[in-house]
PDB file with one MODEL, atoms N, CA, C and O in Angstrom:
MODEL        1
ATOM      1  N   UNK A   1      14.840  -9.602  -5.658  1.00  0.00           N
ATOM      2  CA  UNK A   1      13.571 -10.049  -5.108  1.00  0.00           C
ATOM      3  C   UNK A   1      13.628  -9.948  -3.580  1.00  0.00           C
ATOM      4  O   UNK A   1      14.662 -10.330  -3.033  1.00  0.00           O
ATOM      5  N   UNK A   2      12.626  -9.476  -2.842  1.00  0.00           N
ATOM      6  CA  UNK A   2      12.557  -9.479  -1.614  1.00  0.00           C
ATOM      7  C   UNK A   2      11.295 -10.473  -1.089  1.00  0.00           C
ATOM      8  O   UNK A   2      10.369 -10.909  -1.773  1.00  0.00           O
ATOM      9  N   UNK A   3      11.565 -10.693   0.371  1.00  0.00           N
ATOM     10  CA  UNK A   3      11.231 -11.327   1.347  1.00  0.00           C
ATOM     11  C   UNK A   3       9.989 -10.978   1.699  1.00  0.00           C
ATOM     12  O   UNK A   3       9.686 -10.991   2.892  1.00  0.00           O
ATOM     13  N   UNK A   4       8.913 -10.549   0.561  1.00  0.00           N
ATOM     14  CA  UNK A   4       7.336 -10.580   1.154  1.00  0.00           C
ATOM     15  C   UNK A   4       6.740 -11.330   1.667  1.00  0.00           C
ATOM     16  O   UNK A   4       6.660 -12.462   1.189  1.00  0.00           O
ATOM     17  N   UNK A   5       5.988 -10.937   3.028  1.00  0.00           N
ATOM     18  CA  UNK A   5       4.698 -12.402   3.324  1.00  0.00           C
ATOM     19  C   UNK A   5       4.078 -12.264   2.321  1.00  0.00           C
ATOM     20  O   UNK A   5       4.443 -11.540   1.395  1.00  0.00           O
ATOM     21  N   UNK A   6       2.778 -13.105   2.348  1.00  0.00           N
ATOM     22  CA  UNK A   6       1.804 -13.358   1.833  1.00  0.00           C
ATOM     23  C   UNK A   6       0.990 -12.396   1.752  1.00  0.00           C
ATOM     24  O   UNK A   6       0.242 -12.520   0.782  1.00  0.00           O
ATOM     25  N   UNK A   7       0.792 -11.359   2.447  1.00  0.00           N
ATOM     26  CA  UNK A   7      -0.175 -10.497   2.611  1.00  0.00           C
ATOM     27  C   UNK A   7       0.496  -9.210   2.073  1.00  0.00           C
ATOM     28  O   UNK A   7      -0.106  -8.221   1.656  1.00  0.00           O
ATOM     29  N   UNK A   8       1.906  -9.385   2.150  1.00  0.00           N
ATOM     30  CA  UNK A   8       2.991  -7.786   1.772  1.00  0.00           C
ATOM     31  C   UNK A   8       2.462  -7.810   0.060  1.00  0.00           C
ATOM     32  O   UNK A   8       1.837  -6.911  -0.502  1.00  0.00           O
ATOM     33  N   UNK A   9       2.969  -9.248  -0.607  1.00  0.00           N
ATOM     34  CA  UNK A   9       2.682  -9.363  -1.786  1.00  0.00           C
ATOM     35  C   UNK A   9       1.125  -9.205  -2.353  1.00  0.00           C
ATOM     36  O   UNK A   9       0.946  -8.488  -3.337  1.00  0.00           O
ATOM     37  N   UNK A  10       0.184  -9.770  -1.827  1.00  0.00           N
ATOM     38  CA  UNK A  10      -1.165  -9.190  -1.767  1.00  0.00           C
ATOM     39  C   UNK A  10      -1.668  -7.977  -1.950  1.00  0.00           C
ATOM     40  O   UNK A  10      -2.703  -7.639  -2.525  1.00  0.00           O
ATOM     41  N   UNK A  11      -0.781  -7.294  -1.369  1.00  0.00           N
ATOM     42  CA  UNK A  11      -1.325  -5.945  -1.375  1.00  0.00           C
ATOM     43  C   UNK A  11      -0.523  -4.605  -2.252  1.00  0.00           C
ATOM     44  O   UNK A  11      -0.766  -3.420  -2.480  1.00  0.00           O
ATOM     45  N   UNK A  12       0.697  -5.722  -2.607  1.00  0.00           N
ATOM     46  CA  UNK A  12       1.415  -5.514  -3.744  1.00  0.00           C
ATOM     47  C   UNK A  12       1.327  -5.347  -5.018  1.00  0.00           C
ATOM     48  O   UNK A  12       1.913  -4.573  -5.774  1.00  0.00           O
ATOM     49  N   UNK A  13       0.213  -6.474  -5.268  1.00  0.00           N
ATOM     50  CA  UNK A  13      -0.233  -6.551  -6.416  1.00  0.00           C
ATOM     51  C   UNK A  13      -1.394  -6.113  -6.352  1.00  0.00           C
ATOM     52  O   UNK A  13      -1.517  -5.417  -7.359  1.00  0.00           O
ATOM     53  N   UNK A  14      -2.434  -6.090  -5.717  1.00  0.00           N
ATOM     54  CA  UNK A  14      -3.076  -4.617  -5.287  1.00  0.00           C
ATOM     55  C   UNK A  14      -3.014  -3.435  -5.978  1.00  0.00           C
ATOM     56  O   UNK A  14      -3.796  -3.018  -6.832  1.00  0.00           O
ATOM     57  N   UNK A  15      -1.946  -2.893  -5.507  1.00  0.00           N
ATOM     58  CA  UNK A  15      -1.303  -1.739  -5.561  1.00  0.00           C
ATOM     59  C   UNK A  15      -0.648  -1.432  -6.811  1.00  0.00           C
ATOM     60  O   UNK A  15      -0.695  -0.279  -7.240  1.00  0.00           O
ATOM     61  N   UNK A  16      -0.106  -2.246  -7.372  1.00  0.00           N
ATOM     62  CA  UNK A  16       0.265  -2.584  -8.958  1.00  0.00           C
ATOM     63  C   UNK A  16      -0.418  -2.688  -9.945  1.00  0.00           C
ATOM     64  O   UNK A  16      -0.031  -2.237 -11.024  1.00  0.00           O
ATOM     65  N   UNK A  17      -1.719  -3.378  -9.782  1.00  0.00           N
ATOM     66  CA  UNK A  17      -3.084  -3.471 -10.768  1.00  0.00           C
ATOM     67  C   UNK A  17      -3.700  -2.275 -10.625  1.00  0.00           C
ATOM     68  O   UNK A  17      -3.866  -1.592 -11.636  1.00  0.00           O
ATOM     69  N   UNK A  18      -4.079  -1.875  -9.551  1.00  0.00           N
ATOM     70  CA  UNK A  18      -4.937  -0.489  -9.484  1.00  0.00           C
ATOM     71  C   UNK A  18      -3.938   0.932  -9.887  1.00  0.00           C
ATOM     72  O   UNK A  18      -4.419   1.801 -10.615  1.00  0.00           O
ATOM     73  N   UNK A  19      -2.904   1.026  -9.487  1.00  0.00           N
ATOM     74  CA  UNK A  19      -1.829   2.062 -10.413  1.00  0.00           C
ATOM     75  C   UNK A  19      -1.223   1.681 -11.531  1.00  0.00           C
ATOM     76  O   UNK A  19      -0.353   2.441 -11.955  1.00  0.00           O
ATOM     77  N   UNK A  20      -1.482   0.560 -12.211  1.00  0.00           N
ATOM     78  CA  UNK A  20      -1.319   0.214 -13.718  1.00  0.00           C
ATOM     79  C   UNK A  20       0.596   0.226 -13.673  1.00  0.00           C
ATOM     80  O   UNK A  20       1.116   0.276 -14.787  1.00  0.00           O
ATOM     81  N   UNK A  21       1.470   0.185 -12.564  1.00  0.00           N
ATOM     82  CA  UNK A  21       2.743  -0.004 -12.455  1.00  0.00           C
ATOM     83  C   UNK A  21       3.248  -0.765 -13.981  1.00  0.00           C
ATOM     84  O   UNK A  21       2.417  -1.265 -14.739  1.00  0.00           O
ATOM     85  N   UNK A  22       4.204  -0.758 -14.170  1.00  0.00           N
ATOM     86  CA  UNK A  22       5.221  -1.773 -14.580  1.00  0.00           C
ATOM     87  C   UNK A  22       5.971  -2.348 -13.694  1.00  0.00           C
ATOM     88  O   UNK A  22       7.181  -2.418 -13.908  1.00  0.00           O
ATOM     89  N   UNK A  23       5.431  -2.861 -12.555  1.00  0.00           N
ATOM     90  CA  UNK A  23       6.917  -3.659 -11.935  1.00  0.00           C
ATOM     91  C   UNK A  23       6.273  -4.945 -11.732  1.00  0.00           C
ATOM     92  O   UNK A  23       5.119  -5.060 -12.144  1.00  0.00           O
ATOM     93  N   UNK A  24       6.810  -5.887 -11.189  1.00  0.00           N
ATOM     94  CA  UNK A  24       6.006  -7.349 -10.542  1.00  0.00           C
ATOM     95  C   UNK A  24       5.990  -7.110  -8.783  1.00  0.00           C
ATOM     96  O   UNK A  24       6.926  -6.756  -8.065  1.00  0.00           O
ATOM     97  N   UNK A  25       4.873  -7.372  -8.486  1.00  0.00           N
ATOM     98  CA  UNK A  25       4.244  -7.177  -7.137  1.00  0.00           C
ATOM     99  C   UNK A  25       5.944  -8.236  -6.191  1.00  0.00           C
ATOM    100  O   UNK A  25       5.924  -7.984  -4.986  1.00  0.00           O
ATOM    101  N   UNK A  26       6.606  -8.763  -6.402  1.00  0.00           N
ATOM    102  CA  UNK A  26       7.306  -9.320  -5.793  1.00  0.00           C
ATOM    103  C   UNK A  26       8.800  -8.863  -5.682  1.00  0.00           C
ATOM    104  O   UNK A  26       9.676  -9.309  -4.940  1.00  0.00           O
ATOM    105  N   UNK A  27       8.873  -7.728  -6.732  1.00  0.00           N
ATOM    106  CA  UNK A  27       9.900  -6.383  -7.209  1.00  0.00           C
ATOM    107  C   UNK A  27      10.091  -5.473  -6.223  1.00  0.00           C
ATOM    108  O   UNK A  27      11.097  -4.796  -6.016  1.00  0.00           O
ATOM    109  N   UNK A  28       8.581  -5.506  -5.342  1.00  0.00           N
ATOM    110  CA  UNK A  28       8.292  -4.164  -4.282  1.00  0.00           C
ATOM    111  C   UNK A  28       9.172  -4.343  -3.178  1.00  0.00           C
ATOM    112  O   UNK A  28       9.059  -5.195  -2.297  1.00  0.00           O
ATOM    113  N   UNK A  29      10.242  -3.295  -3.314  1.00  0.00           N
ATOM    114  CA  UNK A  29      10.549  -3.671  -1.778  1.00  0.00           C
ATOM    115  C   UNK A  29       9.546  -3.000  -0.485  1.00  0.00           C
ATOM    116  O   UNK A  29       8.795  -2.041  -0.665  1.00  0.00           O
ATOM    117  N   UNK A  30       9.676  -3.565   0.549  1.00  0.00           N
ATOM    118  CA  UNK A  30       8.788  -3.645   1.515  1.00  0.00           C
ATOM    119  C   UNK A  30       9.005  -2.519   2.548  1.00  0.00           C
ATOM    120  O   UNK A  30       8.200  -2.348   3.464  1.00  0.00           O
ATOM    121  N   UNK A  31      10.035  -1.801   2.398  1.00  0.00           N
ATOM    122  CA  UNK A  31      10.766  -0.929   3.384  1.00  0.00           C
ATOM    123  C   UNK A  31      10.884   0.247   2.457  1.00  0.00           C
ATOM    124  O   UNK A  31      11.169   1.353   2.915  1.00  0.00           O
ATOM    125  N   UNK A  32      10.663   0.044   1.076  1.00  0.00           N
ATOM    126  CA  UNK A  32      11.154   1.577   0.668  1.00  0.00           C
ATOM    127  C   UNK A  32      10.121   2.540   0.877  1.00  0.00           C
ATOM    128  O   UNK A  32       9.268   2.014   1.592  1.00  0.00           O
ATOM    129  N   UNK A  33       9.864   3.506   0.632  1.00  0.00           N
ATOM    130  CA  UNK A  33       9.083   4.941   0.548  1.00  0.00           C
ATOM    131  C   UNK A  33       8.093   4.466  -0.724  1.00  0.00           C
ATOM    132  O   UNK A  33       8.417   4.250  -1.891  1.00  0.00           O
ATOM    133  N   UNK A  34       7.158   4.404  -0.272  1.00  0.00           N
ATOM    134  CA  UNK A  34       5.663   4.459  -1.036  1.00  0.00           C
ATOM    135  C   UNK A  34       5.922   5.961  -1.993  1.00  0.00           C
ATOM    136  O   UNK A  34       6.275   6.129  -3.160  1.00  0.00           O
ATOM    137  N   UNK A  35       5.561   6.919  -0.879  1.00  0.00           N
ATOM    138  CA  UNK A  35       5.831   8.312  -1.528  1.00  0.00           C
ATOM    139  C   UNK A  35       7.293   8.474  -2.081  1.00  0.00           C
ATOM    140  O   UNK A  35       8.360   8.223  -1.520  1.00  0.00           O
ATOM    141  N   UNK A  36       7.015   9.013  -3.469  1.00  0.00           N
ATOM    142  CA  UNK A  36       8.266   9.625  -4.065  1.00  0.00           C
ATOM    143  C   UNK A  36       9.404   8.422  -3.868  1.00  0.00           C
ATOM    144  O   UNK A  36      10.627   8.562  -3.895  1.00  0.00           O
ATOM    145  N   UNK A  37       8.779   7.421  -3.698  1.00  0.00           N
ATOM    146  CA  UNK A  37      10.303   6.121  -4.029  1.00  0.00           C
ATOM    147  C   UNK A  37      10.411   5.764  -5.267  1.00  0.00           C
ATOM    148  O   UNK A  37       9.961   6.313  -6.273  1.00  0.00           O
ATOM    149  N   UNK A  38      11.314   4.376  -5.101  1.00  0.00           N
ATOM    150  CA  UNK A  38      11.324   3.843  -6.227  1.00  0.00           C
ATOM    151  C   UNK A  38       9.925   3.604  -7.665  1.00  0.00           C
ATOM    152  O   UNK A  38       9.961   3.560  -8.895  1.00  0.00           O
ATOM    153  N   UNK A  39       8.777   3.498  -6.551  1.00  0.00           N
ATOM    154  CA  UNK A  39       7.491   3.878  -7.555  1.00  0.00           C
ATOM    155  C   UNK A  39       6.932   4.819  -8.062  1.00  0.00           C
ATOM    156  O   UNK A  39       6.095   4.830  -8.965  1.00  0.00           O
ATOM    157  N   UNK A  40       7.671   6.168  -7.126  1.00  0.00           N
ATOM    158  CA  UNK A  40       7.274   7.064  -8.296  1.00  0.00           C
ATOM    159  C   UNK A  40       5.661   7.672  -7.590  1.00  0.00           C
ATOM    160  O   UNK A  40       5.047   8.661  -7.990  1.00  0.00           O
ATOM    161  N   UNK A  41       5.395   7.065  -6.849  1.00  0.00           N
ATOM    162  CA  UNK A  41       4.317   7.162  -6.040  1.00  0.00           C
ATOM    163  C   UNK A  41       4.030   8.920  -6.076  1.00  0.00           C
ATOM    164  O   UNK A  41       4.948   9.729  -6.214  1.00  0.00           O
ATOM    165  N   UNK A  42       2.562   9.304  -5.920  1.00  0.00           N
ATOM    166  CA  UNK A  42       2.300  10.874  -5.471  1.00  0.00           C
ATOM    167  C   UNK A  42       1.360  10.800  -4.083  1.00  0.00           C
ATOM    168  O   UNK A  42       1.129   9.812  -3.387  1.00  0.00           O
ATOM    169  N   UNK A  43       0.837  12.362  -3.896  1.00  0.00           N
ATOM    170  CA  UNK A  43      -0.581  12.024  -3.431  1.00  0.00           C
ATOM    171  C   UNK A  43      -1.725  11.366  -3.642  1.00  0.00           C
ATOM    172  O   UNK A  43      -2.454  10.668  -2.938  1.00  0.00           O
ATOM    173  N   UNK A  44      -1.739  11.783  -4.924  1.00  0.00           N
ATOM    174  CA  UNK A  44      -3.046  11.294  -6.201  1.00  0.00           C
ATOM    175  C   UNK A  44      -3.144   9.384  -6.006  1.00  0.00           C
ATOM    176  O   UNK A  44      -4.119   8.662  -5.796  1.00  0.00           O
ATOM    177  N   UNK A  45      -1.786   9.084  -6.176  1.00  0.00           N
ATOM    178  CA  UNK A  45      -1.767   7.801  -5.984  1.00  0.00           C
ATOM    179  C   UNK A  45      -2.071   7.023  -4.491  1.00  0.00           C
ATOM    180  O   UNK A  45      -2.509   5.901  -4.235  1.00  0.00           O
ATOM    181  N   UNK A  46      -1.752   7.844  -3.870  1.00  0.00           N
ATOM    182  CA  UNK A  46      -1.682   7.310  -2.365  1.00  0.00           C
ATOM    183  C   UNK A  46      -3.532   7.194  -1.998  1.00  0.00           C
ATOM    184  O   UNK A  46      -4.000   6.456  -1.131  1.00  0.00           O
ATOM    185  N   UNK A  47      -4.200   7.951  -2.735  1.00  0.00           N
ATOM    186  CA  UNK A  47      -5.225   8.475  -2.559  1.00  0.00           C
ATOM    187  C   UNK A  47      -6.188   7.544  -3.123  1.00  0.00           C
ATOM    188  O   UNK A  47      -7.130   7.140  -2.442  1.00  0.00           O
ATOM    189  N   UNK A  48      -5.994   7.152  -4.413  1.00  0.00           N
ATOM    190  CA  UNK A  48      -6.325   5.632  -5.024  1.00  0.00           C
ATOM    191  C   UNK A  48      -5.726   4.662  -4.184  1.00  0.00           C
ATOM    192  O   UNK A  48      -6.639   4.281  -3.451  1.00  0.00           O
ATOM    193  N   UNK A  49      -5.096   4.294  -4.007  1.00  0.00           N
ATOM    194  CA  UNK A  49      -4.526   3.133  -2.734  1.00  0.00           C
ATOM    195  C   UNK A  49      -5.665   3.222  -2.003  1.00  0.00           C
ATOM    196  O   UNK A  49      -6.636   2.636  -2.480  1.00  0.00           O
ATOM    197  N   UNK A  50      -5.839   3.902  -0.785  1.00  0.00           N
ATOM    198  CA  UNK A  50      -6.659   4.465  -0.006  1.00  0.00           C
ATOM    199  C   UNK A  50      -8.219   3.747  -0.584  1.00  0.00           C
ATOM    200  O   UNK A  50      -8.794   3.086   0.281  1.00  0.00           O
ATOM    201  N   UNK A  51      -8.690   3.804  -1.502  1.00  0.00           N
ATOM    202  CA  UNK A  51      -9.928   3.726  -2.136  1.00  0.00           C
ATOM    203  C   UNK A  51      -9.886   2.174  -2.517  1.00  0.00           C
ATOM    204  O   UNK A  51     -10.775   1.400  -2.161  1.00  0.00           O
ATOM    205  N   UNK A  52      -8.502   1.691  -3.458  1.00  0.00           N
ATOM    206  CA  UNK A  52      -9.008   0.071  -3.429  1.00  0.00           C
ATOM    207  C   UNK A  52      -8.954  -0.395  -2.395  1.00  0.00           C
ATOM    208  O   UNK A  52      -9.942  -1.111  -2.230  1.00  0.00           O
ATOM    209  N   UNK A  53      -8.016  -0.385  -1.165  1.00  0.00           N
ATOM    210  CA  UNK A  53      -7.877  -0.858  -0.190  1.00  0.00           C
ATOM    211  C   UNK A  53      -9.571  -0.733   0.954  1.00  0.00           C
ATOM    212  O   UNK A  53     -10.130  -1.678   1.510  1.00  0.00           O
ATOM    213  N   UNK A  54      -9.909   0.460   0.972  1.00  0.00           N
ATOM    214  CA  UNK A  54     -11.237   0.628   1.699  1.00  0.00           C
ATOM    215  C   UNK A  54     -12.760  -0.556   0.610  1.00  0.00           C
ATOM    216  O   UNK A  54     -13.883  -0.915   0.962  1.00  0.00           O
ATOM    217  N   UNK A  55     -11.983  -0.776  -0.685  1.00  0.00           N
ATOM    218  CA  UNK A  55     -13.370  -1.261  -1.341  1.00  0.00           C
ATOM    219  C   UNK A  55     -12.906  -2.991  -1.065  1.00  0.00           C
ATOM    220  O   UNK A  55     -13.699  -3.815  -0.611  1.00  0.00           O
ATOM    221  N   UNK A  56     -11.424  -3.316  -1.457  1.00  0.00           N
ATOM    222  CA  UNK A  56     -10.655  -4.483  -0.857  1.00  0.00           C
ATOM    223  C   UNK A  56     -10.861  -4.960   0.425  1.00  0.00           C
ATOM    224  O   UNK A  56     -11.213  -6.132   0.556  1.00  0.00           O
ATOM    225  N   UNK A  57     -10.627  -3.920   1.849  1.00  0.00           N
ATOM    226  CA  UNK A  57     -10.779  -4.747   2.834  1.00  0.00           C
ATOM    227  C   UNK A  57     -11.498  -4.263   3.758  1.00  0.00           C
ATOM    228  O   UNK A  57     -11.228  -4.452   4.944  1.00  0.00           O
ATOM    229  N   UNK A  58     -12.804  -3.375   3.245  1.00  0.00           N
ATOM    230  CA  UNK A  58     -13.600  -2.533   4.125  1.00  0.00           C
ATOM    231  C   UNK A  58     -13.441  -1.550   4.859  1.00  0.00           C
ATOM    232  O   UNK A  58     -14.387  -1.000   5.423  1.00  0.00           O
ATOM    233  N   UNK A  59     -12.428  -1.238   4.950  1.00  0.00           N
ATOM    234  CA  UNK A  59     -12.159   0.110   6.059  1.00  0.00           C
ATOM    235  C   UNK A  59     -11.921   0.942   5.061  1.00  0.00           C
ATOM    236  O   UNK A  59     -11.689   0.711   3.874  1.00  0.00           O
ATOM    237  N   UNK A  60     -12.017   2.136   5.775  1.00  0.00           N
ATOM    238  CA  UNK A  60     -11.380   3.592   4.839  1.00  0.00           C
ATOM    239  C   UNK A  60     -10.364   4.048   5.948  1.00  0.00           C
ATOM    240  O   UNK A  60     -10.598   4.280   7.134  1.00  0.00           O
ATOM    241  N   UNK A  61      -9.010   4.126   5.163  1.00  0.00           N
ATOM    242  CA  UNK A  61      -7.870   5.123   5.982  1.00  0.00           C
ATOM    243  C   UNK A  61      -7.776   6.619   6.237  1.00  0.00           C
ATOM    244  O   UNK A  61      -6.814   7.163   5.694  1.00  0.00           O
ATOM    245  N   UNK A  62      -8.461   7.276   6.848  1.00  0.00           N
ATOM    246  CA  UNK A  62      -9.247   8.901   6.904  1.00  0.00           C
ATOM    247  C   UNK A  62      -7.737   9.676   6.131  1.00  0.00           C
ATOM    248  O   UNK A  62      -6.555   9.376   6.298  1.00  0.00           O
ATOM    249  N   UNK A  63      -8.159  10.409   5.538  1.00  0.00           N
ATOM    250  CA  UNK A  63      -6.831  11.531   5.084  1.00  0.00           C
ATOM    251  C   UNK A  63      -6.643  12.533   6.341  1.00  0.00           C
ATOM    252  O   UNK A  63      -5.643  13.236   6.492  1.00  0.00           O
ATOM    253  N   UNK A  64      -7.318  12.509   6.878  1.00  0.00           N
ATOM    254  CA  UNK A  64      -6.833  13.378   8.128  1.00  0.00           C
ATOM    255  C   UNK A  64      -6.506  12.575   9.147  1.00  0.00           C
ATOM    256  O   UNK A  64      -6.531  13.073  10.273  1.00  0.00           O
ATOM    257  N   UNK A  65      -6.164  11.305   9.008  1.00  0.00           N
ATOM    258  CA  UNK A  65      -5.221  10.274  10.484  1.00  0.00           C
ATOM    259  C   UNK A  65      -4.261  11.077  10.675  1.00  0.00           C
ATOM    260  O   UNK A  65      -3.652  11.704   9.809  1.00  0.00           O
ATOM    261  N   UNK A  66      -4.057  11.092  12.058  1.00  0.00           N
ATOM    262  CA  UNK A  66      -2.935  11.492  12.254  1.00  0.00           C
ATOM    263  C   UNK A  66      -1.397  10.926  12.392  1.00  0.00           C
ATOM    264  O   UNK A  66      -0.401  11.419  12.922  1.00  0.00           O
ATOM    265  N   UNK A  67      -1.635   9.574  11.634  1.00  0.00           N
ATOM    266  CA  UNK A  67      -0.511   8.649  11.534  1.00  0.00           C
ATOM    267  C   UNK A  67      -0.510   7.831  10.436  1.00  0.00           C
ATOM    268  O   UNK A  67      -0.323   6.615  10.392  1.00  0.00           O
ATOM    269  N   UNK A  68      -0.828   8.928   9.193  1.00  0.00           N
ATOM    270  CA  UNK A  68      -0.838   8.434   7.750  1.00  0.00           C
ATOM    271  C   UNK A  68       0.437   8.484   7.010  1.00  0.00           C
ATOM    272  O   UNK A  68       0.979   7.716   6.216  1.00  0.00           O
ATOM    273  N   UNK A  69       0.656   9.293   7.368  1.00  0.00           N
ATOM    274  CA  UNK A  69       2.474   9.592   7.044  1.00  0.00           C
ATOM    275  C   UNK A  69       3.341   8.231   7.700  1.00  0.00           C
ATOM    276  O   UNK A  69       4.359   7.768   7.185  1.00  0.00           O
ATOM    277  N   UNK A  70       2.781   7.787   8.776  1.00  0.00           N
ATOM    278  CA  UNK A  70       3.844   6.758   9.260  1.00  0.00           C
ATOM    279  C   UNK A  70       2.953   5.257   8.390  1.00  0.00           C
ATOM    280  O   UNK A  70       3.706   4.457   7.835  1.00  0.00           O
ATOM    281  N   UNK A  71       1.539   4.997   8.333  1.00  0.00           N
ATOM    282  CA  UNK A  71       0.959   3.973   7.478  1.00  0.00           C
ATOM    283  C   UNK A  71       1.539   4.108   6.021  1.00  0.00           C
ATOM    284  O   UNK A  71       2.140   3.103   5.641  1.00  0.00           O
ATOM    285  N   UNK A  72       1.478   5.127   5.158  1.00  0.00           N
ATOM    286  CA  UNK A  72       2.100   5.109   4.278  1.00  0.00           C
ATOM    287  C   UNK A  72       3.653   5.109   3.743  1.00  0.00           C
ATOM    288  O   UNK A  72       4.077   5.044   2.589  1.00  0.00           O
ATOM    289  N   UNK A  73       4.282   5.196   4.874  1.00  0.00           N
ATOM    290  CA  UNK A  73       5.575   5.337   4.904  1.00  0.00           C
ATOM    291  C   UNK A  73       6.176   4.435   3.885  1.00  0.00           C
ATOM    292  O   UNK A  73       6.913   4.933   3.033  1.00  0.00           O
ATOM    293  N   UNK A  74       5.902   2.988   3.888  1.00  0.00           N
ATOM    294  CA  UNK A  74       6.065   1.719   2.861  1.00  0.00           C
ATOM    295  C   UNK A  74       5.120   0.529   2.814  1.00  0.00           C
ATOM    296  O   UNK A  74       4.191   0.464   3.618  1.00  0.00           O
ATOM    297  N   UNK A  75       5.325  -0.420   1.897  1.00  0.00           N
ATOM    298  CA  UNK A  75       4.541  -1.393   1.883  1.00  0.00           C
ATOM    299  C   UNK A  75       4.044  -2.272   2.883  1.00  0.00           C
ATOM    300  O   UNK A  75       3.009  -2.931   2.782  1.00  0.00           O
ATOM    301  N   UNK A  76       4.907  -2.257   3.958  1.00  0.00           N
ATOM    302  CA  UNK A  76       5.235  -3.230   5.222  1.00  0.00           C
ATOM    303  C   UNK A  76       4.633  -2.748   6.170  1.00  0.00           C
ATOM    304  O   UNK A  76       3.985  -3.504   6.894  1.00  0.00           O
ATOM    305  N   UNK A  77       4.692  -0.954   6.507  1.00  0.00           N
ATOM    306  CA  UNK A  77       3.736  -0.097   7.205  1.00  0.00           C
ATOM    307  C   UNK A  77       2.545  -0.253   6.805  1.00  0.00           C
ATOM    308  O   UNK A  77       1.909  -0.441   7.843  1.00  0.00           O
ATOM    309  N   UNK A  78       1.835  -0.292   5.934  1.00  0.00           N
ATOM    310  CA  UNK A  78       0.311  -0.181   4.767  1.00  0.00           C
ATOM    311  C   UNK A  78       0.145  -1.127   5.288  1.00  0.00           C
ATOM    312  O   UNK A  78      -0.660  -1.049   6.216  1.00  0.00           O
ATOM    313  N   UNK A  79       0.724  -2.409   5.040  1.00  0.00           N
ATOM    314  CA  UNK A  79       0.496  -3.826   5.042  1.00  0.00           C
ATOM    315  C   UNK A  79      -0.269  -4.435   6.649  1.00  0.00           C
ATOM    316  O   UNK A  79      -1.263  -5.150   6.777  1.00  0.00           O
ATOM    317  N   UNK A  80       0.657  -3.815   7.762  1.00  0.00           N
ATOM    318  CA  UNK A  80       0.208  -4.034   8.984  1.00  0.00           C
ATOM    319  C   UNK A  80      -0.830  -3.432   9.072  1.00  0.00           C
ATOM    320  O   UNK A  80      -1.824  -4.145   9.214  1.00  0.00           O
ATOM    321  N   UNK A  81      -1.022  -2.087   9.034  1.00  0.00           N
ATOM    322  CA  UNK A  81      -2.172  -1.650   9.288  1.00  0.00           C
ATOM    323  C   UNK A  81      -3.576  -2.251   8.806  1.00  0.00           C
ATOM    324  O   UNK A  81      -4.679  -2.432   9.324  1.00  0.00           O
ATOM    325  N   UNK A  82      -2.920  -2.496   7.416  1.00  0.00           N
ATOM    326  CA  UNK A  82      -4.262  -3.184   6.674  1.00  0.00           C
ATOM    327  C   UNK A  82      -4.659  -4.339   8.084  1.00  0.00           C
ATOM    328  O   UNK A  82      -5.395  -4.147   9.051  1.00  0.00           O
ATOM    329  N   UNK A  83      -3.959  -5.370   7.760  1.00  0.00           N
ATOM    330  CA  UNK A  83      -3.937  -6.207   8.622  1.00  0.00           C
ATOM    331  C   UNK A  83      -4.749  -6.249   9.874  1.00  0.00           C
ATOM    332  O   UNK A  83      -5.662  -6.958  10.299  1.00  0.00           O
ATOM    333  N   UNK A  84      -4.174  -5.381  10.237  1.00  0.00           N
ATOM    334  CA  UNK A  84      -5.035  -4.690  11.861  1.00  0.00           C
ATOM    335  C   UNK A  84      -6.553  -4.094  11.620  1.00  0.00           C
ATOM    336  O   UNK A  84      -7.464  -4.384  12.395  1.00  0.00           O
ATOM    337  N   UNK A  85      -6.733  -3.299  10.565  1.00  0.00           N
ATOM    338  CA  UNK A  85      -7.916  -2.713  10.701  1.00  0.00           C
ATOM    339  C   UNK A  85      -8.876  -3.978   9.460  1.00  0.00           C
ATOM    340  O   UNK A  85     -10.002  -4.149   9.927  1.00  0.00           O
ATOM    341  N   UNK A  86      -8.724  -4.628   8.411  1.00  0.00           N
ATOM    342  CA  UNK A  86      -9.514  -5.525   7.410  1.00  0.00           C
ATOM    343  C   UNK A  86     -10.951  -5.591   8.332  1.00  0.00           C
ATOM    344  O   UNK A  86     -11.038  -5.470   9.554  1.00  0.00           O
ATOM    345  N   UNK A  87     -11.578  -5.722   7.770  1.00  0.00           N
ATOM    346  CA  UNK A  87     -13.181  -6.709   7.976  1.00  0.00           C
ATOM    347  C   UNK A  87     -13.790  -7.757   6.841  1.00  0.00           C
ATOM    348  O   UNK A  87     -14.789  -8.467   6.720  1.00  0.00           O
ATOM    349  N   UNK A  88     -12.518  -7.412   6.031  1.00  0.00           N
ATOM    350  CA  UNK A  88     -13.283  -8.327   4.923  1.00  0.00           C
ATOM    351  C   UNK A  88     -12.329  -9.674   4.815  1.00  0.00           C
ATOM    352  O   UNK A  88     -12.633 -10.586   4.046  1.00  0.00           O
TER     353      UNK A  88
ENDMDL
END
């Protein structure tokens, strides 16, 4: 078990309900690779992320940022950003 805030796990389980995972949102480590990690993660998926998160916390993360690769990097990256950009 790792050391999620409140908001890491949030968006954990998030991320777990909307990709239909088998793991428990508190399983996630926070530092690993979204892409091609332990979850197994793709584009396709990253791409749904992208979509609950914009319907979740109002923003949309553009696929052409030029610092999506570093937001998606892991849960903890996603997580801040969310953080920073939310309106909801």
């Amino acid at each position: 078990m790792y050391g999620l805030t409140p908001q890491e796990l949030e968006l954990s389980a998030l991320i777990i309900e909307a990709l239909n995972l088998p793991v428990n949102p508190q399983e996630v480590d926070p530092e690993a690779p979204l892409y091609g990690g332990t979850l197994g993660l793709d584009s396709i998926d990253l791409l749904e992320i992208s979509m609950v998160i914009s319907k979740q916390y109002g923003f949309m993360i553009s696929s052409d940022s030029d610092n999506k690769i570093e937001i998606f990097s892991c849960l903890r990256n996603l997580c801040t950003y969310v953080q920073m950009h939310k309106v909801k």
